[in-house]
C-alpha positions, 0 to 999 in steps of 0.5 A: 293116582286114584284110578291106579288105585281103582284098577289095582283093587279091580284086577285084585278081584278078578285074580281072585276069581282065577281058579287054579287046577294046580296048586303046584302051579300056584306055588310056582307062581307065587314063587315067581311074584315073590322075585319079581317083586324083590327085584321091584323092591331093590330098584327103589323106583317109585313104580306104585302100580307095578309093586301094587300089582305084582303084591295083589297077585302074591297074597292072592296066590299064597291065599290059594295054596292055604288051606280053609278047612283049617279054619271056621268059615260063616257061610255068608262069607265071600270067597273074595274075603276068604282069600283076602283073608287068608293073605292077610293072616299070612302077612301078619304071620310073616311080618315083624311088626308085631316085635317092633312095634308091640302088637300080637294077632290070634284068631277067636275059636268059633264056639260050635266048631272049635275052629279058629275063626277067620273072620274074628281076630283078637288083637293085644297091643303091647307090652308098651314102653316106658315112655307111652302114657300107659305104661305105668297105669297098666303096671298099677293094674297088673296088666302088659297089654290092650286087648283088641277085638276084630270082627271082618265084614263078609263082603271083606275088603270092601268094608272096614274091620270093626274095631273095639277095645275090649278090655281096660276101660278108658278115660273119657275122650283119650286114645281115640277110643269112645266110651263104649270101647270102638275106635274112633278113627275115620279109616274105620268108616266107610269113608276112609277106607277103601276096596285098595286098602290092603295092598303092600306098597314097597315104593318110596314115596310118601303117598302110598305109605299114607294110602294103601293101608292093610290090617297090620297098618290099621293095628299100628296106626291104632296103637299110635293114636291110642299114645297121641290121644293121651290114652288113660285108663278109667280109674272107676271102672274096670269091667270089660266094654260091652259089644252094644255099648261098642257098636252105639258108640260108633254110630253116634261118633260117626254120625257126628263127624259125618262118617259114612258107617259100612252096612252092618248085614255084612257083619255077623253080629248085624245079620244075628 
């Protein structure tokens, strides 16, 4: 399964090497994916490099007929985690997890364009239910949501998101989250994560689902851990979190369990 894996993170990056002399042409490709993948789907076999594949090419070829003047560029960025980019915001678009699971993406405003920033997301987990452990303490504080930053590595796939709670504060050791705001989860290092991650399985096996994870996987899965730690809000401290405080805090954990940490030149904060 792992060289399926590596063959489809392979052939992902070489269709976004392809340049297209028409983006007519893209738009009829994508089209034809779109059905071949449907058709895929409504087989219920359990054909992983098929459906990996034939998704690859799709987000591929959506990200090609999107248009990236709309947005903020940093001139480090990789064509390769441009158009990677530009699937997933589509996906996320497209996708109905944020109604059912509780989550809305938006992209930061770079401060000398203007331009929505395509390598910097926010992301507000919520409104939560009655029934998850911050429900009620986020009402005593007014609030309906957890706001997450997201900042994309230029080299993008290939390196982790780095993901910080920015505002409330959290109790010390609840919902994954380190005193200093990052998150404390594995498939955020360099070790858990992967070139792969990012491909939509639609196969029915249990594997995939628990492997081939994109951006909208990492904020569910966030969200899920945040209620399965016990999240609680500091009670004595309610000023946002710091980006240092975030960024020492993830090393130290890191280190800790022996995580490998992604090379910080490739993010934008690590290249200031």
């Amino acid at each position: 399964m792992s060289e399926i894996l590596d063959e489809a993170a392979n052939l992902y990056q070489e269709l976004i090497d392809i340049e297209d002399d028409s983006v007519n042409q893209s738009r009829e490709a994508a089209e034809a994916a779109q059905q071949e993948l449907e058709q895929e789907r409504q087989k219920r076999q359990p054909s992983t490099f098929i459906t990996m594949i034939l998704r690859l090419y799709l987000l591929t070829i959506t990200a090609r007929t999107a248009d990236p003047r709309q947005f903020y560029l940093p001139p480090q960025g990789t064509g390769a985690a441009t158009a990677r980019l530009l699937a997933d915001l589509e996906h996320v678009k497209e996708s109905d997890y944020g109604r059912k699971f509780g989550y809305f993406a938006e992209l930061c405003k770079d401060e000398n364009t203007g331009l929505p920033d395509l390598y910097h997301w926010h992301v507000k987990l919520g409104p939560f239910q009655k029934e998850d452990n911050l429900y009620g303490e986020l009402e005593q504080r007014g609030m309906d949501h957890v706001l997450l930053d997201l900042q994309f590595p230029f080299d993008y796939p290939n390196s982790p998101p780095f993901v910080r709670v920015i505002r409330p504060r959290f109790a010390f050791r609840t919902g994954h989250v380190t005193i200093g705001g990052s998150i404390c989860m594995e498939v955020l290092t360099q070790t858990g994560w992967s070139p792969a991650n990012g491909t939509h399985c639609y196969c029915s096996c249990s594997f995939c689902n628990n492997v081939l994870l994109d951006v909208e996987t990492v904020i569910v899965q966030i969200r899920s851990e945040m209620d399965a730690g016990g999240a609680k809000l500091a009670h004595d401290d309610h000023s946002d979190y710091p980006e240092s405080e975030a960024y020492a805090a993830y090393e130290r954990v890191a280190d800790f369990h022996n995580w490998k940490r992604p090379d910080w030149k490739s993010y934008r904060f690590g290249s200031r």
